[in-house]
C-alpha positions in Angstrom: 27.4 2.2 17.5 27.7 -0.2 20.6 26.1 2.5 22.9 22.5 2.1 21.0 22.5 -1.5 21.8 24.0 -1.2 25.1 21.9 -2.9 27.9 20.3 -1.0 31.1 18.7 -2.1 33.8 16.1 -0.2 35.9 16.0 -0.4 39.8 13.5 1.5 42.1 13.3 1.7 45.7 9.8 2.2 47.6 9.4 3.4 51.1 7.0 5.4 53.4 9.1 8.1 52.5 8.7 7.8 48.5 10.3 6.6 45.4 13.9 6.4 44.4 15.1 5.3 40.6 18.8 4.2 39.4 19.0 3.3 36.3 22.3 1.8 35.0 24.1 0.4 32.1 27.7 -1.2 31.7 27.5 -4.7 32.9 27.2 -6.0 36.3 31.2 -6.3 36.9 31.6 -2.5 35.6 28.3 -0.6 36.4 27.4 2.6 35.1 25.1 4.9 36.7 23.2 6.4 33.9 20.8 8.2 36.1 19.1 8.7 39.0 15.0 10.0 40.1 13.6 10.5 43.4 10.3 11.5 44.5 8.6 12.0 47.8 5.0 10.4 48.1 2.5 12.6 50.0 1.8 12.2 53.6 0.0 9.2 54.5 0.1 7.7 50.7 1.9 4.4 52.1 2.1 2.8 55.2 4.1 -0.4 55.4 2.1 -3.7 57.2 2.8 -7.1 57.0 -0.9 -7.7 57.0 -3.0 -4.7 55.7 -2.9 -2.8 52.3 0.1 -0.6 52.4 -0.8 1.7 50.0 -3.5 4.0 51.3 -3.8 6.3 48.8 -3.6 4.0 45.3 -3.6 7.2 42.8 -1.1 9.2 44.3 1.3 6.3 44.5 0.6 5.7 40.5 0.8 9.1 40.2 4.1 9.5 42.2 6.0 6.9 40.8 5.0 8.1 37.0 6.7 11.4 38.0 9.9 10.2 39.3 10.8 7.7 36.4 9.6 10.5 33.6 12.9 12.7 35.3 15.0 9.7 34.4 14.4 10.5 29.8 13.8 6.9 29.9 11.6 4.6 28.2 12.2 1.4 30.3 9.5 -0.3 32.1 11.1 -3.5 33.0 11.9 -3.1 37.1 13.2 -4.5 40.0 11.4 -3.6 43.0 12.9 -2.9 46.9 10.7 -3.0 49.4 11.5 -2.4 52.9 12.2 -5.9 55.0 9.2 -5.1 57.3 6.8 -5.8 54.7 7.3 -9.5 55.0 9.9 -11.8 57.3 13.0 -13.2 56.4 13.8 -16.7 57.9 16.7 -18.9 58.2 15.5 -22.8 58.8 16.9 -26.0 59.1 14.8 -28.9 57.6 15.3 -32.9 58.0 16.0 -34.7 54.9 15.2 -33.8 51.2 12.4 -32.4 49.3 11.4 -34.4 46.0 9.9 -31.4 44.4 10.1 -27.3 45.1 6.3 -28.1 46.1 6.7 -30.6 48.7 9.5 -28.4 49.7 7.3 -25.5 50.2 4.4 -27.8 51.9 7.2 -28.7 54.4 8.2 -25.9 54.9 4.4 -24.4 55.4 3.6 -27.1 58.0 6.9 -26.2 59.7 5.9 -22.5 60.0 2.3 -22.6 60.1 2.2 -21.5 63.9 4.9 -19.3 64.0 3.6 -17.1 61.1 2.3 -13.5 61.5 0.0 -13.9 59.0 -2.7 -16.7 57.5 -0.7 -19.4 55.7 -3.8 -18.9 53.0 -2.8 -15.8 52.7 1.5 -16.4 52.6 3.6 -16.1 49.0 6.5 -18.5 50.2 9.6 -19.0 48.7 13.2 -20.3 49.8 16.2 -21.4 48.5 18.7 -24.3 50.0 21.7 -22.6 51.0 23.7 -25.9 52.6 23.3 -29.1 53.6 24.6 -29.5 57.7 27.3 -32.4 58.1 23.9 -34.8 59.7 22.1 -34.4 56.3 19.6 -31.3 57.5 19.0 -28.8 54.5 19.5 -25.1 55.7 17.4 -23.2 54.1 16.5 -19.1 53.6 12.8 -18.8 53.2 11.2 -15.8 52.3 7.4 -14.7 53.3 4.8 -11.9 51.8 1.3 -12.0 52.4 -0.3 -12.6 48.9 -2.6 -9.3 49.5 0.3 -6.9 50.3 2.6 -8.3 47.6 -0.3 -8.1 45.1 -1.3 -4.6 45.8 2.1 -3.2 44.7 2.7 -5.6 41.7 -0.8 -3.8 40.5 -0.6 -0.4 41.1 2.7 -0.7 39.4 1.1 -2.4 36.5 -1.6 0.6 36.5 1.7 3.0 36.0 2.6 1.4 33.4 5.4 -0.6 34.5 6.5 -4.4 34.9 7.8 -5.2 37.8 9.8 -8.4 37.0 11.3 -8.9 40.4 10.8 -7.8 43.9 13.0 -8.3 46.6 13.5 -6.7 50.7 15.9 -3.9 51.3 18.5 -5.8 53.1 19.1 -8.2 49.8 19.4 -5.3 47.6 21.9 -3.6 50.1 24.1 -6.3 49.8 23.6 -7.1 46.3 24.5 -3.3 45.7 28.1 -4.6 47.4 28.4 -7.8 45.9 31.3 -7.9 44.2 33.4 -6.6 47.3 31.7 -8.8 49.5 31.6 -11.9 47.6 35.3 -13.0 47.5 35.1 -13.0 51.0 33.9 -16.8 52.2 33.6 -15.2 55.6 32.3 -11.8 56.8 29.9 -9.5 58.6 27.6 -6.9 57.2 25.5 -4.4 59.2 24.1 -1.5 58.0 21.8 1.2 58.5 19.6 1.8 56.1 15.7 3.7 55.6 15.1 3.5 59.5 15.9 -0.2 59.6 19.4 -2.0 61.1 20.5 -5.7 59.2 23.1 -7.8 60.1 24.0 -10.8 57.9 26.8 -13.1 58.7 28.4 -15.5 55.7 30.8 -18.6 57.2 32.4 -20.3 53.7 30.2 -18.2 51.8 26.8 -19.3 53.1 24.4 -17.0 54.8 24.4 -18.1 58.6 22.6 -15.6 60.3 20.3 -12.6 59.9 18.5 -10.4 61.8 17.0 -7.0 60.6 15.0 -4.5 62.8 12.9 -1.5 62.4 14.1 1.0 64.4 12.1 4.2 63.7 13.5 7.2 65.4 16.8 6.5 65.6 19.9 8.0 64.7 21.3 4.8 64.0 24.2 5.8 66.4 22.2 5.5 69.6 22.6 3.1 72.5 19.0 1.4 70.9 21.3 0.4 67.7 24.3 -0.8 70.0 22.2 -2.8 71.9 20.6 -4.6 69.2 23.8 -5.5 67.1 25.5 -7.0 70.8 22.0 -8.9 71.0 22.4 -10.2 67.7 26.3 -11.6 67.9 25.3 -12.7 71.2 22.9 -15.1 69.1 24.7 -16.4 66.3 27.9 -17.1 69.1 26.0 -19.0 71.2 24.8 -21.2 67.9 28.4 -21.3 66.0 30.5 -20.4 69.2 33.9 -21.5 67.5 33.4 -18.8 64.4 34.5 -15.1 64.6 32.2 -12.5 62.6 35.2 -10.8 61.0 36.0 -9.1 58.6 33.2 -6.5 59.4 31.7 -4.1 56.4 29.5 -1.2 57.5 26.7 0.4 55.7 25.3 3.9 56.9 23.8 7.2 56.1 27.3 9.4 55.6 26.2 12.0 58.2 26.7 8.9 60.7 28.8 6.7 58.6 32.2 7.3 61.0 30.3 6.8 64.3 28.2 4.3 63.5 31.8 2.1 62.1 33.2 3.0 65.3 30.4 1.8 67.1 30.6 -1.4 65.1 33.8 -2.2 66.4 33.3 -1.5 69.6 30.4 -4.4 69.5 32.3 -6.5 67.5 35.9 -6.1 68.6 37.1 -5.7 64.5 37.8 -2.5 62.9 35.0 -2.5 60.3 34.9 -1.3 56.4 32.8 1.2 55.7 31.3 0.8 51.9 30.0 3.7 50.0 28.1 3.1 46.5 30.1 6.1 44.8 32.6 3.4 45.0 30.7 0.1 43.4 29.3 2.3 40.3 31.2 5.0 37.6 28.5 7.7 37.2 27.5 8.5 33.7 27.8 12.6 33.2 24.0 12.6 33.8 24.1 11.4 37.5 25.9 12.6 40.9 28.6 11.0 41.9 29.5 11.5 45.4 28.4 9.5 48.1 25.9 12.0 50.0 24.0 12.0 46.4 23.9 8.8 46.1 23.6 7.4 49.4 19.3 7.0 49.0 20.1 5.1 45.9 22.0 2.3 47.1 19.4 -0.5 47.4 18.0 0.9 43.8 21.3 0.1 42.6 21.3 -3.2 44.2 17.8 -3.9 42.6 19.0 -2.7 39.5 22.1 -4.7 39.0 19.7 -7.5 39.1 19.0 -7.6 35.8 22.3 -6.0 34.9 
C-alpha cells in the first residue's frame, strides 16, 4: 500500500543534442531510478546563446520533449530543468559589508557587475546566495546570471508541453548534486568532470565552494592536451589565490569510454590519485531502468535535477 503514495521526482536534461528524463522515487538518501527517456531533437532545433533565442525551431522542441517523457508511463509534470552552463555565467564574488534585504543585495551586486556582464543588466535574471563571510567582514558570494529572454523562452515552450518547470539550474550544479551525498562529508575536495562537451572544476575548502571554472570545449575528447591545459590553468588560479590549500581529495566525472584516461590525466595535473564516480553507484535502478553505468552515464545531471525535489 506504501508504493501508491510513494513520492517521485522528475528531472530532465536539455542540450543541443536533445532531451534526457530520469525519473526517481525512494527518497533523496536511497534513490531509486524508476525510469529513464531520451530523445534526440532534430538538427538545428536548439542552439545554445547567452544572448539570443536558443530554441530555433519552438514546435519541434514541444514536440520532442512530449515524446520522450510519454516513454517514461508517467503522468508527472512537475520538473527540474538542466541546462547547459553556457547558457548563462556562474560567478564567484566577494562583496564589502552586509546587505539589509535580498534586493539591495542584488542592486549591489548589479552595480558591481554592470560592466563586466555579457549581456544588458535590463535584460539579467540574477540570483546568488552567501556562501561565507571572509575573516575582514567581506561576504563571499555565488551569483548566478540568465538573460531574462533566454530563460523565459524555455520556461514557455515547456509550459506549451504541458509541463511545470519548478526549477532550473546549469549542468555543473546538477553534476554534483547527482554526487552529493559522497561528496558532501568531505569539507575539502576537488571535482572535475567531463560532461555534454563542457569541463568544470569546483573546489570546496571547509565545505564552501572556493572556486569554479567551467569551459565549453566542443570537439574534444575530453582526454586531449586542450582539456589538460585548461584544468593546470585553472589550479594555477585558485593556488595563486589560496596558495597554502591543497585541492585533494580529487573526484572525477567522465564519459566511461574516457573515464580511466581522463582520471589518469587528473592526477597527473593535480598530483592526487583521483575517484572516479559513476551514477550506477548513487541510485538502485527500479526493474524498469538500466543499471550499468554506460546506460546511465547521459542521465547523470537528470538525476541530479531530479533528486531536487526528491
Amino acid at each position: 500500500m506504501s508504493m501508491l503514495f510513494s513520492r517521485s521526482s522528475l528531472g530532465v536534461e536539455i542540450n543541443p543534442s536533445g532531451v534526457a528524463f530520469a525519473l526517481l522515487g525512494g527518497s533523496s538518501a536511497a534513490p531509486v531510478l524508476e525510469r529513464v527517456a531520451s530523445a534526440p531533437f532534430a538538427p538545428g532545433c536548439l542552439r545554445v546563446s547567452l544572448r539570443e533565442a536558443n530554441i530555433l525551431d519552438p514546435q519541434s522542441f514541444i514536440d520532442t520533449v512530449r515524446n520522450a517523457h510519454n516513454l517514461l508511463l508517467n503522468g508527472g509534470t512537475r520538473l527540474s530543468v538542466a541546462l547547459p552552463d553556457t547558457v548563462g555565467r556562474i560567478m564567484l564574488l566577494d562583496v564589502e559589508g552586509r546587505f539589509k534585504s535580498r534586493s539591495e543585495g542584488l542592486d549591489m551586486i548589479r552595480w558591481k557587475l554592470k560592466k563586466s556582464l555579457p549581456f544588458d543588466i535590463a535584460d539579467t535574471h540574477l540570483d546568488y546566495q552567501q556562501l561565507s563571510v571572509r575573516e575582514n567582514g567581506d561576504m563571499a558570494l555565488m551569483v548566478a546570471l540568465v538573460s531574462r529572454a533566454v530563460i523565459s523562452q524555455y520556461e514557455e515552450l515547456l509550459m506549451s508541453a504541458g509541463f511545470a518547470p519548478a526549477r532550473i539550474d546549469f549542468n555543473s550544479f546538477n553534476l554534483y548534486r547527482a554526487f552529493e551525498n559522497r561528496l558532501d562529508p568531505q569539507d575539502d575536495f576537488t571535482l572535475i568532470s567531463f560532461y555534454d562537451r563542457t569541463l568544470s572544476i569546483m573546489i570546496f575548502a571547509n565545505g564552501v565552494l572556493e572556486f569554479q571554472r567551467v569551459k565549453e570545449v566542443s570537439g574534444s575528447s575530453g582526454v586531449d592536451s586542450r582539456i589538460y591545459m585548461e584544468i593546470n590553468s585553472s589550479l594555477k588560479v585558485y593556488h595563486d589565490r589560496f596558495a597554502e590549500r591543497p585541492v585533494n581529495p580529487v573526484s572525477c566525472i567522465a564519459p566511461p569510454d574516457v573515464a580511466r584516461e581522463f582520471c589518469g590525466m587528473v592526477a597527473e595535473a593535480t598530483g592526487v590519485e583521483p575517484t572516479l564516480l559513476e551514477i550506477k553507484s548513487m541510485v538502485q535502478p527500479s526493474d524498469s531502468a538500466p543499471g550499468d553505468q554506460e546506460s546511465l552515464f547521459p542521465f547523470t545531471t537528470a538525476v541530479g535535477a531530479a533528486l531536487r525535489s526528491l
